[in-house]
N, C-alpha and C positions, 0 to 999 in steps of 0.2 A: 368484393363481396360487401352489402352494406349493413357489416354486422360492428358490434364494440366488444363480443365476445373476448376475454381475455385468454392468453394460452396456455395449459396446464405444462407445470413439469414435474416432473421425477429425477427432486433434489440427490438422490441419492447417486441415479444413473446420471445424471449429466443429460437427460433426452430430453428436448420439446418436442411436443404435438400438438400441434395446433388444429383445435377443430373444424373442421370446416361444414358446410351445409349440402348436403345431397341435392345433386342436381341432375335433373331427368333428360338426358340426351335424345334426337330424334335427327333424321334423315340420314342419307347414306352411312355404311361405316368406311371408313378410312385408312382407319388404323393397319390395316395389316396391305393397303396399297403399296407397291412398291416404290414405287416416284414420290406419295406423299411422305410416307416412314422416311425415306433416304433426303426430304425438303425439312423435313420435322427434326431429324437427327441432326443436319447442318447449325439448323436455328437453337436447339438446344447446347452443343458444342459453343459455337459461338456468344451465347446468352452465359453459359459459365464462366467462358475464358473473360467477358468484360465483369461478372460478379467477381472473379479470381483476381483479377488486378484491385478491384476499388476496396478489398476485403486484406489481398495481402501488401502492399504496399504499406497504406498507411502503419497497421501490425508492422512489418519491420523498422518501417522509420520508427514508430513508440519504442518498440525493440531496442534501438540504437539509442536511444535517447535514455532509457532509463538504465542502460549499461557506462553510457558514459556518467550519469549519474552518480551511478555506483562506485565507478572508477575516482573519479573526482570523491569522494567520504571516503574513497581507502586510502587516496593518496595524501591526504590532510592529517588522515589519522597518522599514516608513515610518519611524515613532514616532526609530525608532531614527537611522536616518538623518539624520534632523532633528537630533537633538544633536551627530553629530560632521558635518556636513558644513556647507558654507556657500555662498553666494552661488548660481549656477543648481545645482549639485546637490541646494542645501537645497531648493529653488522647487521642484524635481522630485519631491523627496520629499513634499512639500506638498501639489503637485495629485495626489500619489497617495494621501495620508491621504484629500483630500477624497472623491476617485473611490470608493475603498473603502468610504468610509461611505455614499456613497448605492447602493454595491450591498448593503451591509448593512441599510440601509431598505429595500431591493426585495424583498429574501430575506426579512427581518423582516413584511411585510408580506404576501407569497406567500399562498396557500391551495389552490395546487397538490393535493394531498389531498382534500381535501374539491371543488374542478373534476374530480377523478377519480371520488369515490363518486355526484356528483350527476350525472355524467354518463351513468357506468353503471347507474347507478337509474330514471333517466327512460327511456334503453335496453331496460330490462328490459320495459317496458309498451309500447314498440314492438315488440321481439318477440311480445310476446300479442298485438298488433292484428293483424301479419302469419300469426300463428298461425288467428285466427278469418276471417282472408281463405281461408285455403288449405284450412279446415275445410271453410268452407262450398264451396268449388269440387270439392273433393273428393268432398261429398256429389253435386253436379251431374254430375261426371265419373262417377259408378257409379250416375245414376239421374238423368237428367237431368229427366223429370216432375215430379220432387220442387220443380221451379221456375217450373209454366208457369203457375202463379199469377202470376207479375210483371205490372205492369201500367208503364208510363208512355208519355206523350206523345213524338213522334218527327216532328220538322219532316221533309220530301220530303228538303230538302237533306242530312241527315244521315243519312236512308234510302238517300239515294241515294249515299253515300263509302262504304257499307259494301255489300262486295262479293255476300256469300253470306250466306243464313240464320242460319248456324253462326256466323260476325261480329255481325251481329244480337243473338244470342242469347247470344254473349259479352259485347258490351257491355250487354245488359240486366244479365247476372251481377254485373259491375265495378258498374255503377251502385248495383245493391241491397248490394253487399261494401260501397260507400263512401260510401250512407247510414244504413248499421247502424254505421260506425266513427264518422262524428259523433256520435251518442251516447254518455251517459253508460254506462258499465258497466251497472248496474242496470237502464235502457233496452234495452242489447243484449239481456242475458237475459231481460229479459219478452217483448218481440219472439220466439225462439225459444222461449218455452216456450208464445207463443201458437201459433207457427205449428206446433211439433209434437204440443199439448196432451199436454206434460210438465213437471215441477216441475226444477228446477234450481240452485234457491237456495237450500236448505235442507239446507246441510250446515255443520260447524264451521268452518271458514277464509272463508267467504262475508264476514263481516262485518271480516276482516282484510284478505280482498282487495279490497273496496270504502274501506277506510280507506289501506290503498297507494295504489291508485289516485289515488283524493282528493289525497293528499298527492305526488305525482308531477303532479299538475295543477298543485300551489303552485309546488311547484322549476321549471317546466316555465315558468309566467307570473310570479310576484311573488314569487321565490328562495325560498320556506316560509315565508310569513306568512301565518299561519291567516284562512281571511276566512269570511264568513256561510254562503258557499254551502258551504265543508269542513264545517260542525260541520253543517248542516243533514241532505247527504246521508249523513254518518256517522250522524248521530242513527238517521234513517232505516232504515237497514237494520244495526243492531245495537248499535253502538256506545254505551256510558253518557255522557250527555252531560255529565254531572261531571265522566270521567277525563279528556276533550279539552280539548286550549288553549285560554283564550280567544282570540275575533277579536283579532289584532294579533302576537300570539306568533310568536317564531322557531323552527320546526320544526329539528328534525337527523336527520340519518342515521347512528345510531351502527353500528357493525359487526355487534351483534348483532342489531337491525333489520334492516339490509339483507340479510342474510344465511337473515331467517325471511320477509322478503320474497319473496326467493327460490326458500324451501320451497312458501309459498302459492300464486306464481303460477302454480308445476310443476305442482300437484296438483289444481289448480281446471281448467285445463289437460287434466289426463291425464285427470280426472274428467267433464268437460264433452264430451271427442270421444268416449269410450267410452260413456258416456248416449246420446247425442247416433247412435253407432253402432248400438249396440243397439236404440235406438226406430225409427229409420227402416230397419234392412238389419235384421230380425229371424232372416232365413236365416243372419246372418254370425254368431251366437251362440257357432258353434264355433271360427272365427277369430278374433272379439273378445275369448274366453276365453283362448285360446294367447298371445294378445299380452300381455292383463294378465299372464298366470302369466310370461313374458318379463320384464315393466318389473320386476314384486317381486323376481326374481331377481337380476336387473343390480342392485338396490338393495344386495341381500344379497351379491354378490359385490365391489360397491365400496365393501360396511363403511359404506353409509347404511342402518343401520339403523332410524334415526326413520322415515326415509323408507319404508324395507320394511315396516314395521308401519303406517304410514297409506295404503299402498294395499291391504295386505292386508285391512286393515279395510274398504276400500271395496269389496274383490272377495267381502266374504262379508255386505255388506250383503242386503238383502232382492230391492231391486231389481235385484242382477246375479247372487245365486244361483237365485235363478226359471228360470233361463237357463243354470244350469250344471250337470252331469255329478255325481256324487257323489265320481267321483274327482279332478276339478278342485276341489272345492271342499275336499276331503280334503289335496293340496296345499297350498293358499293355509291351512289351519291349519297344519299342518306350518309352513311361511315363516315366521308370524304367530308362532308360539313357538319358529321361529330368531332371529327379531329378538328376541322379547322376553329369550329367554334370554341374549343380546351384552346388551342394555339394561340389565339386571335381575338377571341371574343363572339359572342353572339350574331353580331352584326357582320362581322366577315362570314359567317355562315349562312346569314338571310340575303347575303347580297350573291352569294355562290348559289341559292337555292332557287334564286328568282332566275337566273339565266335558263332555268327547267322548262319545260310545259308539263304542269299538273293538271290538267284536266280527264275529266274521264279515269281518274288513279285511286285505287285500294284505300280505304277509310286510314286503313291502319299506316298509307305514307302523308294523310292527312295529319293523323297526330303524332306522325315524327316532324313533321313543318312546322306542327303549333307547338312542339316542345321544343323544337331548336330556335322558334323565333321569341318564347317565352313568354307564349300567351295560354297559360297554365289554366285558366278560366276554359277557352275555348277546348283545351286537349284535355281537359276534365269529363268536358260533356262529351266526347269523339268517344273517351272509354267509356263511358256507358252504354253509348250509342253502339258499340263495339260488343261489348258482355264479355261472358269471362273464353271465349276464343275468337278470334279474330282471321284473317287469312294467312296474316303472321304473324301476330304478335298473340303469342300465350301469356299465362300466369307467368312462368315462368323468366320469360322477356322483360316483366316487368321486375321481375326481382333482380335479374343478371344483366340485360344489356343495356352497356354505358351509355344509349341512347337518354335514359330516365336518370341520369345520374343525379342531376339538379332535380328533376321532377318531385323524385319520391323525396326529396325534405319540404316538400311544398303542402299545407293541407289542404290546398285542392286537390293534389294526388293521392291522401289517406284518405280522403273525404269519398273520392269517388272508390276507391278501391276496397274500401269499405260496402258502399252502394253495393258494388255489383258481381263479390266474392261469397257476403255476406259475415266477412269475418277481417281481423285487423292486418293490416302489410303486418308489423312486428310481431303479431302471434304466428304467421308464416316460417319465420326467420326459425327465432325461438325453438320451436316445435321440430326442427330436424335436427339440434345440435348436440350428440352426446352428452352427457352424464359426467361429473367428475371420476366416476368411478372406471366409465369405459374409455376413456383418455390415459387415464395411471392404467388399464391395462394393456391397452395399444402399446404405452411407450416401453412396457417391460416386456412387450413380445418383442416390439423393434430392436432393444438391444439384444435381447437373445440370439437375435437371427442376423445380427450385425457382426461381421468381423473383431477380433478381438482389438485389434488394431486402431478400428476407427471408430470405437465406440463412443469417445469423447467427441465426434465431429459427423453423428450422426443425424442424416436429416430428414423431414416431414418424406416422402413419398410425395411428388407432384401430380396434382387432379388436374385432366384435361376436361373440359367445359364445352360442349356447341348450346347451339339454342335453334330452336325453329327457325328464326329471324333469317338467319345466315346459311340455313343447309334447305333451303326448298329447293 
């Protein structure tokens, strides 16, 4: 959001609220989709567990440090004590030298940090299991046929605790959810790509995110000591079995690791339900398309733009533009050379852009070419030429998406948006963002309604955002 608004708090409570600017939503809704909810709940899981590492980490390492601090000025103090004092006050200072040094052996010894990264790393691949639990019920919930293949035995007696069919039919659900989770990863996915005869595994992170996995099984039974059955199923499905540890070796979770972990398991993830959508609900084409042009956006609007450029690429693969619009797919280029151009520079973007044919295309993908090539003069006149709606691009677009990010500090971009709103971008801004007053009273509702517990580590409420741009 390209505001400088500062954040109010309530020194008292301990709360920020950060204000933020009302923004006016349009095309499908989503939210209570079951495939989207269950792609969206994955992403936000995963999005905490990597905030939860880069937040608590460092916090225990300072932790550690300003304890050994500590320890060191009492031991000095002791030290000292000892030479002027005598008889019980020296004795005092004595069992405090000793006391001190065995919390300086505890603290020396700690690995507090590394109980944090292992913990949230193993976490991470519970999330994916709960993730492919709520897939798969979600496909049940919007088609339940999709499952009267199940087959298993069912003693009278347990026929007979469950009440009504629909109980029945649940538990067969649970049972098939919770013998697809004992399996291997690799196992899960051939499993689904028998049952929907569709391929699954043959994209670039597959062979990353079975080597996570693997290694989430070490940390998980025998702390990361690589053993036959890691180098075997890694071999297996991608991995060079030269660059793997030998059996015996202690695995790590460096930052940078854990952190492309992260990337992997989102994307295999956002990749696998929207597959996974498209092959079984083939009428949903037009809402599976809205949701992905959604996820690139949110990418592009939280500056992950690795991230926007790896789904963009997946949304103009073969397999999901079959199925898409030419102006959805005219989009997700567009996205594809906003990321690259953050990534890369402008020029990697005009030279990605020129491989297109624009002829004959919507004004409005006219002035996302003159804004990515940064001919700001030209995409000045485009919005006017344009007015204040477009076919896709609103008021709104111009305030929210990353496309204009450069744009709007440009005064050819106030100049014209002035022109042709008749009022200033910044009186825009401005004009929707609470009151000091209505901020201190937000944050004293929030803590009311906040757990006793975590009132100290209470946070904003998260606003989800579309735009015209990305839901046509």
């Amino acid at each position: 959001m390209a505001t400088n608004t500062k954040a109010t708090a309530n020194p008292k409570n301990s709360v920020i609220t950060i204000p933020k600017v009302a923004i006016k939503s349009s095309g499908p809704d989503l939210s209570k989709h079951p495939i989207a909810n269950s792609i969206e709940t994955l992403i936000s899981c995963v999005t905490d567990i990597a905030w939860a590492l880069s937040v608590a980490v460092p916090h225990a390492q300072k932790t550690q440090i300003r304890f050994m601090r500590k320890l060191a000025a009492r031991q000095r103090k002791n030290l000292e004590a000892i030479k002027k004092s005598n008889g019980s006050e020296q004795a005092e200072a004595i069992a405090g030298v000793l006391e001190t040094a065995r919390n300086v052996d505890m603290l020396l010894a700690s690995k507090m940090p590394d109980a944090i990264v292992r913990g949230l790393f193993i976490q991470l691949f519970c999330e994916f299991d709960n993730y492919t639990g709520n897939l798969i019920r979600s496909i049940a919930t919007l088609d339940e046929s999709k499952f009267f293949h199940l087959k298993r035995e069912i003693t009278i007696g347990e026929l007979k605790s469950l009440p009504t069919i629909d109980a029945l039919k649940n538990d067969l659900l649970e049972k098939e959810i919770e013998n697809l989770r004992r399996e291997s990863y690799p196992k899960q996915f051939q499993t689904l790509e028998k049952d929907y005869e569709l391929t699954l595994t043959k994209f670039d992170e597959w062979t990353d995110f079975v080597e996570a996995s693997q290694r989430r099984n070490l940390f998980t039974h025998v702390g990361g000591i690589v053993s036959d059955q890691y180098i075997s199923v890694c071999s297996a499905n991608g991995s060079d079995s030269k660059k793997l540890k030998p059996k015996g070796s202690q695995l790590s979770l460096s930052p940078e690791y854990f952190f492309r972990a992260c990337e992997v398991v989102e994307i295999t993830g956002i990749m696998l339900g929207h597959t996974l959508w498209r092959r079984i609900f083939p009428a949903e084409h037009n809402l599976a398309n809205s949701h992905l042009n959604h996820l690139v956006y949110e990418k592009l609007r939280t500056q992950n733009f690795r991230g926007a450029l790896r789904l963009s690429e997946f949304g103009l693969s073969p397999v999901i533009t079959k199925q898409t619009s030419g102006v959805d797919r005219r989009i997700r280029v567009i996205n594809k050379a906003i990321a690259l151009s953050r990534l890369n520079g402008s020029k990697s973007a005009t030279d990605y852009l020129n491989t297109e044919d624009w002829s004959d295309t919507l004004r409005d993908f006219s002035l996302a070419r003159a804004v990515l090539e940064e001919r700001y003069s030209d995409a000045a006149q485009i919005m006017r030429k344009i007015g204040k709606e477009g076919e896709l691009v609103t008021e709104s677009a111009y305030r929210n998406w990353p496309l204009f990010f450069n744009f709007r500090k440009q005064q050819e971009f106030l100049e014209a948006y002035l022109d042709v709103f008749g009022y200033s971008f910044g009186s825009t801004i401005t004009s929707d963002l609470p009151d000091a007053d209505e901020v201190t009273t937000t944050a004293n509702n929030k803590q009311s309604e906040a757990p006793k517990s975590a009132k100290s580590r209470a946070q904003p409420k998260k606003q989800k955002t579309t735009d015209t741009v990305l839901t046509q």
